[in-house]
C-alpha atoms as an extended CHARMM CRD file, in Angstrom:
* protein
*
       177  EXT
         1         1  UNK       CA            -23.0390000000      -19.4000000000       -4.7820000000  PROA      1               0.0000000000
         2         2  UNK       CA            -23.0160000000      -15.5620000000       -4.7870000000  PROA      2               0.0000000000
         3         3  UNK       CA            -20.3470000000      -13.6810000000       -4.4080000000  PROA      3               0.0000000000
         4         4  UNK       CA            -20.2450000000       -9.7070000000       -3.2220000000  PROA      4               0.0000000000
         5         5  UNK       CA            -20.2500000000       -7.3730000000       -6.2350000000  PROA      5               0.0000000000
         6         6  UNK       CA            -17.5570000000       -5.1500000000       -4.7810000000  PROA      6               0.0000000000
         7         7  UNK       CA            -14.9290000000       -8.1190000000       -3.8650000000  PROA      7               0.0000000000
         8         8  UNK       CA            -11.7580000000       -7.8630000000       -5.7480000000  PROA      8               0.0000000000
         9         9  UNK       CA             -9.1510000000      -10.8840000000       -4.5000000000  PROA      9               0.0000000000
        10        10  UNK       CA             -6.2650000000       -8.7860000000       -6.7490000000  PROA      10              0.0000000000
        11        11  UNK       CA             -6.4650000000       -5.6030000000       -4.7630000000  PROA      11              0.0000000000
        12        12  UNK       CA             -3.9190000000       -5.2820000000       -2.2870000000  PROA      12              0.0000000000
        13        13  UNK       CA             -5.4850000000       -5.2330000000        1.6770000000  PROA      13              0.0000000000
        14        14  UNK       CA             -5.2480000000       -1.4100000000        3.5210000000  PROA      14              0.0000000000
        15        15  UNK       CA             -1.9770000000       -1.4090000000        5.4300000000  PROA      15              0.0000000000
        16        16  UNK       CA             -2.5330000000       -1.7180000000        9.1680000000  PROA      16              0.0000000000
        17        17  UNK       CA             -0.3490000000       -1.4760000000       12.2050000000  PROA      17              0.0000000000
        18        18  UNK       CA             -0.6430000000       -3.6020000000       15.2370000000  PROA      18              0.0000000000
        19        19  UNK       CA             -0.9540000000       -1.4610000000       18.8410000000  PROA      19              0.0000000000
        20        20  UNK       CA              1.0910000000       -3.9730000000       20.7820000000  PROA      20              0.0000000000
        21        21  UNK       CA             -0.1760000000       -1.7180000000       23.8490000000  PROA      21              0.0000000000
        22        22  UNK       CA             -3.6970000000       -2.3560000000       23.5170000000  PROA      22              0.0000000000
        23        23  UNK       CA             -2.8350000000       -5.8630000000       22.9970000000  PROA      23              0.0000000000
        24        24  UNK       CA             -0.8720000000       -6.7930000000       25.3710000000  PROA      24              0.0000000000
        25        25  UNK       CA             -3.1670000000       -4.8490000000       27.9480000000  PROA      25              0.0000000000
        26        26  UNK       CA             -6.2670000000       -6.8560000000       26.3820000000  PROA      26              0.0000000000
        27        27  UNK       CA             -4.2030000000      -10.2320000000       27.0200000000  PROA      27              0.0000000000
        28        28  UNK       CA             -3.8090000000       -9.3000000000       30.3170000000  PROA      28              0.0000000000
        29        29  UNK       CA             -7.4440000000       -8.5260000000       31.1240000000  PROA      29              0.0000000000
        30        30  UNK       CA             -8.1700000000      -12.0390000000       29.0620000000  PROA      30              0.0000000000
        31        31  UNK       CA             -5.8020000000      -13.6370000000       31.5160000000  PROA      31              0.0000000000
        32        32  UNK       CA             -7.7040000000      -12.3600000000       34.6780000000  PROA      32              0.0000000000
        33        33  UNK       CA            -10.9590000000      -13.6120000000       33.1390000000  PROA      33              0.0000000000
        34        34  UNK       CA             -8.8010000000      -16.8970000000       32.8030000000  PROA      34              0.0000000000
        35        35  UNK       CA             -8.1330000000      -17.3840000000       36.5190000000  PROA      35              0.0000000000
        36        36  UNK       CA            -11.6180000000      -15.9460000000       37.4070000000  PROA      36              0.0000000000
        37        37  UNK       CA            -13.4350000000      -18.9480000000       34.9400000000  PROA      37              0.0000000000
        38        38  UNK       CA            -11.3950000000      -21.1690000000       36.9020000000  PROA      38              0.0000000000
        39        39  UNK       CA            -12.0380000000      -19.7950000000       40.4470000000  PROA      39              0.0000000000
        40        40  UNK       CA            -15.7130000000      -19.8130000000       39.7780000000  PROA      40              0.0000000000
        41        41  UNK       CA            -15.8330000000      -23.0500000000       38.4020000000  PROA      41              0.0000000000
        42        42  UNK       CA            -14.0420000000      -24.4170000000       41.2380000000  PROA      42              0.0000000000
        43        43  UNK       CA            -16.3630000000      -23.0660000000       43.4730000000  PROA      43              0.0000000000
        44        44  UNK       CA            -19.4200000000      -24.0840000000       41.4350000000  PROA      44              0.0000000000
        45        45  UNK       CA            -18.1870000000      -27.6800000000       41.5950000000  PROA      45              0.0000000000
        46        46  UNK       CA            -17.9710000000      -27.7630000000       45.2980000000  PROA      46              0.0000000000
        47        47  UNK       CA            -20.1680000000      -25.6650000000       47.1960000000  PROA      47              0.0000000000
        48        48  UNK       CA            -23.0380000000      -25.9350000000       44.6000000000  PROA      48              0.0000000000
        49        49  UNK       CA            -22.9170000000      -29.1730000000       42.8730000000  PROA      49              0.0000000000
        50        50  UNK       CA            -20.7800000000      -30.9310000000       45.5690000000  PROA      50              0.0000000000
        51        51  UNK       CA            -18.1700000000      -32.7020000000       43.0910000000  PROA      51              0.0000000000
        52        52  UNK       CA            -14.3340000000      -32.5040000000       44.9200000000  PROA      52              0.0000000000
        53        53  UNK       CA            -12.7380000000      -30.8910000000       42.0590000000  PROA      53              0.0000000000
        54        54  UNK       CA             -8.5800000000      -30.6570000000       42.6630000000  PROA      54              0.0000000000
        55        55  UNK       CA             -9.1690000000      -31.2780000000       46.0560000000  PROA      55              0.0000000000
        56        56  UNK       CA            -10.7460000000      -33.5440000000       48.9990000000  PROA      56              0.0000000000
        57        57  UNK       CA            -14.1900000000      -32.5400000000       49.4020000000  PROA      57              0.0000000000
        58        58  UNK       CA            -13.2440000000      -31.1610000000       53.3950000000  PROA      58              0.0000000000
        59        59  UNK       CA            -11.0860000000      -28.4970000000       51.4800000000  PROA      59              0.0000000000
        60        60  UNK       CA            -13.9970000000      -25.8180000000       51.7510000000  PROA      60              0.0000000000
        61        61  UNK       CA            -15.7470000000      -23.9030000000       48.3340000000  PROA      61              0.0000000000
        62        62  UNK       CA            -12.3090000000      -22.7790000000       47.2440000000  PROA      62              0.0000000000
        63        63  UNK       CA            -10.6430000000      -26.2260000000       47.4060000000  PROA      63              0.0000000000
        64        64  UNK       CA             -7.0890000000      -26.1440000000       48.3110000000  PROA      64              0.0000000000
        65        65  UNK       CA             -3.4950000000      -24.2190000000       47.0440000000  PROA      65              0.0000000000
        66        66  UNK       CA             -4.1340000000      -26.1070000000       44.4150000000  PROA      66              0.0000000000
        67        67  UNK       CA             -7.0480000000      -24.0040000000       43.2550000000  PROA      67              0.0000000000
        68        68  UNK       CA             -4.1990000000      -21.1750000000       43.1970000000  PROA      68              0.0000000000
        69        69  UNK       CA             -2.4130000000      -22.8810000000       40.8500000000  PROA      69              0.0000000000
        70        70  UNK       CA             -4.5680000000      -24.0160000000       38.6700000000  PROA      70              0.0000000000
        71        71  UNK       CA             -6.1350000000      -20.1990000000       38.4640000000  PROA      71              0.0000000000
        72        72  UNK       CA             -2.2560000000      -18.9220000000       37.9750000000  PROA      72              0.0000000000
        73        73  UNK       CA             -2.1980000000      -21.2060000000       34.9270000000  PROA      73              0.0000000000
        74        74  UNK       CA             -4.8660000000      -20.5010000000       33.0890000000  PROA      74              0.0000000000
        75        75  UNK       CA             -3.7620000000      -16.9510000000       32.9770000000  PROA      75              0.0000000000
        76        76  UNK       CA             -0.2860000000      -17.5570000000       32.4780000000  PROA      76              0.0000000000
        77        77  UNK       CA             -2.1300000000      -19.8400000000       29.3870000000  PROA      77              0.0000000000
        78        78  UNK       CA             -3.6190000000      -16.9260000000       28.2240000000  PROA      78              0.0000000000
        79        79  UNK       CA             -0.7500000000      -14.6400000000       28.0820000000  PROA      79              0.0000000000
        80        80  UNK       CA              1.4990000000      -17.3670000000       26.3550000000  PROA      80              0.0000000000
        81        81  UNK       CA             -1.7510000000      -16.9280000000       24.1790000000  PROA      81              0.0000000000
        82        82  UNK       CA             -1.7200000000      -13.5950000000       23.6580000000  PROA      82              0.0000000000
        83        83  UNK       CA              2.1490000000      -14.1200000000       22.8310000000  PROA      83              0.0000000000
        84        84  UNK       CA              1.4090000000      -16.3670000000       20.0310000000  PROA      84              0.0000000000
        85        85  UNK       CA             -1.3850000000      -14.0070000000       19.0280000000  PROA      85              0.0000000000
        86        86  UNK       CA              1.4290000000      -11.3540000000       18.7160000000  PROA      86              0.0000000000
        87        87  UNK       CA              4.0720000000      -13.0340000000       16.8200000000  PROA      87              0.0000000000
        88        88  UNK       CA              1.3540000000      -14.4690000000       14.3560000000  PROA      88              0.0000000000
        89        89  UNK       CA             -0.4390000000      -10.8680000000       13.8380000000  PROA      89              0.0000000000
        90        90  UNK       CA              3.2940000000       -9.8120000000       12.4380000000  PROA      90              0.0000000000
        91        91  UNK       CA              3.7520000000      -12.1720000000       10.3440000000  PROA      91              0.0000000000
        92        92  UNK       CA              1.2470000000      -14.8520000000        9.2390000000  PROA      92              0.0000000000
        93        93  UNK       CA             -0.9500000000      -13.7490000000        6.2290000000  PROA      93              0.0000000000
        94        94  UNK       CA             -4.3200000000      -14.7940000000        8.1650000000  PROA      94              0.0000000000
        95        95  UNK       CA             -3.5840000000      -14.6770000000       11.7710000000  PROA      95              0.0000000000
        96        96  UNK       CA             -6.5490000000      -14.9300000000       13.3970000000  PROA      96              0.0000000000
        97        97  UNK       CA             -7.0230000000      -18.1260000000       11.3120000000  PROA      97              0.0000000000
        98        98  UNK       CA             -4.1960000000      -20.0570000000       12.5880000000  PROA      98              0.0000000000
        99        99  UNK       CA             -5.0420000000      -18.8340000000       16.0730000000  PROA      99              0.0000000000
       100       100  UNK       CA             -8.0130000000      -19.9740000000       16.1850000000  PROA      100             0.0000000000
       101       101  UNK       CA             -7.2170000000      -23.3130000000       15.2330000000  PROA      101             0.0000000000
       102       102  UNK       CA             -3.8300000000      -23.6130000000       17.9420000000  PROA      102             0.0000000000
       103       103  UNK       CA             -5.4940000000      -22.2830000000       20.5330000000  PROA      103             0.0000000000
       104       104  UNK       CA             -8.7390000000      -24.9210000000       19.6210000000  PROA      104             0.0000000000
       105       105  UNK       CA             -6.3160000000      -27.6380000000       19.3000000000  PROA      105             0.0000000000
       106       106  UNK       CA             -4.7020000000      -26.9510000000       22.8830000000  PROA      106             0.0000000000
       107       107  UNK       CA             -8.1880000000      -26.2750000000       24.2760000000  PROA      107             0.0000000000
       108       108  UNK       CA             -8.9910000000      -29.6470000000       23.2710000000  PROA      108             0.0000000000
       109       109  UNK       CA             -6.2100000000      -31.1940000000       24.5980000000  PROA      109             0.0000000000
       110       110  UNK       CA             -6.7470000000      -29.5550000000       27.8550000000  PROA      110             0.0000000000
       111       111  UNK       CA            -10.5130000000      -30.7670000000       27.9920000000  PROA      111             0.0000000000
       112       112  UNK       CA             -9.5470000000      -34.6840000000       27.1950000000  PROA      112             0.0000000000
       113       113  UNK       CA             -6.4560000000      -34.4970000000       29.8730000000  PROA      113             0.0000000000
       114       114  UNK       CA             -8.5660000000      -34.5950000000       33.0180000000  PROA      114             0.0000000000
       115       115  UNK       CA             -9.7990000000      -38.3500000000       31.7790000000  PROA      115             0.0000000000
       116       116  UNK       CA             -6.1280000000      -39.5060000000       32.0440000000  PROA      116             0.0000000000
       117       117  UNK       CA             -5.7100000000      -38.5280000000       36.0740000000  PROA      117             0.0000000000
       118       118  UNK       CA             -6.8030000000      -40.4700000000       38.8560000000  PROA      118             0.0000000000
       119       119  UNK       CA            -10.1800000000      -39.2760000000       40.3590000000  PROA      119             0.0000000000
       120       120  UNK       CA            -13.6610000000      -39.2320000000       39.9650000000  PROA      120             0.0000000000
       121       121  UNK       CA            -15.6090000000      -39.5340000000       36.9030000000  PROA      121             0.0000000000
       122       122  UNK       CA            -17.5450000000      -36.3830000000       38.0710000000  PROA      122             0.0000000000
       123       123  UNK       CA            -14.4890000000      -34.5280000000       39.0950000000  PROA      123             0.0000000000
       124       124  UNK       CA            -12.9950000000      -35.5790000000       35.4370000000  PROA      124             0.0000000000
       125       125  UNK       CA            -16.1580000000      -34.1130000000       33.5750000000  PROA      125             0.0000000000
       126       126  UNK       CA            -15.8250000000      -30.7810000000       35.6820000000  PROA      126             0.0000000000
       127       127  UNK       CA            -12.9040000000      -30.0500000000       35.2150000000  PROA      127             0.0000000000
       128       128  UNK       CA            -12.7380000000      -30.8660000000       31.6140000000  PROA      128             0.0000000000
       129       129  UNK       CA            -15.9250000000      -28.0280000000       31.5290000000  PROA      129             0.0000000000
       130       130  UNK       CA            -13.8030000000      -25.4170000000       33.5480000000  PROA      130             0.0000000000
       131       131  UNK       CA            -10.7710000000      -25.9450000000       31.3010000000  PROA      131             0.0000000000
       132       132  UNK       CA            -13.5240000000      -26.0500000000       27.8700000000  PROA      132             0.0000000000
       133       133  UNK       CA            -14.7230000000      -22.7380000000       29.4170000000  PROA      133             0.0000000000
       134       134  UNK       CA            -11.6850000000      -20.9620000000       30.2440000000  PROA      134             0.0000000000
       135       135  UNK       CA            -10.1880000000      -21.9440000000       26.4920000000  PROA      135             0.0000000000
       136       136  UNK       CA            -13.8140000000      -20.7020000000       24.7070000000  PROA      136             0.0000000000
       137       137  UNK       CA            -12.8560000000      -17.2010000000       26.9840000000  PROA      137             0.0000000000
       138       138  UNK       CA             -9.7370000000      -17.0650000000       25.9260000000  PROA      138             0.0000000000
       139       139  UNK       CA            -10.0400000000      -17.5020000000       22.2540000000  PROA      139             0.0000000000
       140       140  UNK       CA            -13.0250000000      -15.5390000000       22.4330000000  PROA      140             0.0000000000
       141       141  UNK       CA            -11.2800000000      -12.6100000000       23.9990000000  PROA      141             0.0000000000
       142       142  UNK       CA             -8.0640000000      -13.0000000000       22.6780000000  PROA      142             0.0000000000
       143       143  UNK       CA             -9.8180000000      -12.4390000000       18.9110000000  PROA      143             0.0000000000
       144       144  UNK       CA            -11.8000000000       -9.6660000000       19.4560000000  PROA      144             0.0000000000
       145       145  UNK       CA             -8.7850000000       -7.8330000000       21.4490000000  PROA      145             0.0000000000
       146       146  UNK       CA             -6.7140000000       -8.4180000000       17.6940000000  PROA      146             0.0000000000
       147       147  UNK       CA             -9.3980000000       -6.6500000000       15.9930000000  PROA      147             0.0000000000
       148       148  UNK       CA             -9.0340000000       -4.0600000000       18.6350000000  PROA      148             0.0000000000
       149       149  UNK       CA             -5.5180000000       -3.6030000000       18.3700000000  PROA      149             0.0000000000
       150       150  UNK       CA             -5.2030000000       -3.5510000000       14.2040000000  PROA      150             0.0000000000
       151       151  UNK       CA             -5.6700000000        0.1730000000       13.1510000000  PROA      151             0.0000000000
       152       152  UNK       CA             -5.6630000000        2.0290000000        9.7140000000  PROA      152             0.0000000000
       153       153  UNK       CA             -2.1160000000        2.8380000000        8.4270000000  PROA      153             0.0000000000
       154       154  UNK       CA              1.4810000000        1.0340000000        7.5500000000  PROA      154             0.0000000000
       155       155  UNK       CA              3.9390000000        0.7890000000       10.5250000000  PROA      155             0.0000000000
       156       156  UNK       CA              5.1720000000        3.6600000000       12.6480000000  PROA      156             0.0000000000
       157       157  UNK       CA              8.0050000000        5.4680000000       10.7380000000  PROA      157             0.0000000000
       158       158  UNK       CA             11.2210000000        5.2130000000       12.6030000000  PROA      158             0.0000000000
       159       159  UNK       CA             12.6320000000        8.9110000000       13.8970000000  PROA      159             0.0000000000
       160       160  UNK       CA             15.2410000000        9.9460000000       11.0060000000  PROA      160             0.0000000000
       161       161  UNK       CA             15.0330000000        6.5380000000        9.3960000000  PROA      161             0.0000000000
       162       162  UNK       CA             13.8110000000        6.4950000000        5.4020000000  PROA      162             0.0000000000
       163       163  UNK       CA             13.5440000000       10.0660000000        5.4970000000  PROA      163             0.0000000000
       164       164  UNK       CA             13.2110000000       11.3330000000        1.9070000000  PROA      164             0.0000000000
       165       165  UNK       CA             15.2990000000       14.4480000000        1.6220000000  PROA      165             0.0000000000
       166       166  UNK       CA             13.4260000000       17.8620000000       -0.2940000000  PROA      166             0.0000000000
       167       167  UNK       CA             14.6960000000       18.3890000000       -3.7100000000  PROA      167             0.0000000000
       168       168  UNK       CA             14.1700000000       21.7920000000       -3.2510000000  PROA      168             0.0000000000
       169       169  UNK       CA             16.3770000000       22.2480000000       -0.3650000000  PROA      169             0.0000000000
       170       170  UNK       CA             20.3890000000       22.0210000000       -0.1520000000  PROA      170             0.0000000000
       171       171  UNK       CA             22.3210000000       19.3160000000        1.7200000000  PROA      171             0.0000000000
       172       172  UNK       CA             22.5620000000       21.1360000000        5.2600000000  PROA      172             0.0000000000
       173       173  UNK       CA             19.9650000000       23.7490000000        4.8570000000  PROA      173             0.0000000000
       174       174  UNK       CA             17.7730000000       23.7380000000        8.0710000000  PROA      174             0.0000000000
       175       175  UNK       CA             14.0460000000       23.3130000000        7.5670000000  PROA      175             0.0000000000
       176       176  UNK       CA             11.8310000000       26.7180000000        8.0020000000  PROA      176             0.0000000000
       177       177  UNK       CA             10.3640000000       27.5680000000       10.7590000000  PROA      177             0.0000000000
């Protein structure tokens, strides 16, 4: 095994702070892509391949409400996702680590769950693909929009907190200029 020249395991990592913004505005996008994996697969299901996914097959492309709901979850998953992805980046030493493996570990329970319901064994395998799918987006995503969101530097300095005061300058002197 060879190992990088340059790696030293006893240096301490570059501080970096999290943009919550760009997070939570990347989990939101993730969660839109969500609902749309679902949507399409829904529709791929019954007007392409003719398997009555969620719904009787005279429910049209779109199936039924139910369709609705099913899209509204998925991105409700994925910002619950991008929660967890949140709390983690603060404080777990390898965060993208442990995310990876929830969020695999409640994809997969979401792909074996359709075999416990009553319906078709085609409508079963479908909708154990959409929810595979939509959980492969949403890690995928969620990952990339945490790489996105770490930048260079410690965390933001509070206004007037920690402030180191000037040696040179007297207690109540006002700074020049």
């Amino acid at each position: 095994m060879v190992e990088p020249a340059d790696l030293d395991i006893d240096s301490p990592v570059a501080p970096q702070r999290l943009n919550a913004g760009r997070l939570w505005a990347g989990g939101v996008a993730t969660a839109v892509v969500a609902a749309l994996v679902v949507i399409a697969g829904v529709y791929i299901a019954r007007s392409i391949l003719g398997i009555a996914v969620l719904a009787p097959k005279a429910a049209g492309s779109l199936g039924s409400s139910t369709t609705a709901v099913y899209a509204a979850v998925a991105a409700a998953g994925a910002l619950l996702a991008t929660g967890l992805l949140h709390v983690l980046l603060l404080e777990t030493p390898r965060p993208l680590s442990f995310f990876t493996w929830i969020s695999a570990l409640a994809d997969l329970i979401l792909v074996v769950a359709p075999f416990s319901q009553p319906a078709t064994l085609p409508s079963k395998v479908f909708t154990a693909v959409i929810n595979l799918v939509a959980g492969v987006a949403v890690i995928s995503l969620l990952t990339g929009v945490a790489r996105g969101a770490m930048q260079p530097g410690g965390p933001r300095p509070v206004p007037g907190a920690g402030v180191t005061p000037d040696p040179r300058r007297a207690p109540g002197d006002r700074p020049p200029g």
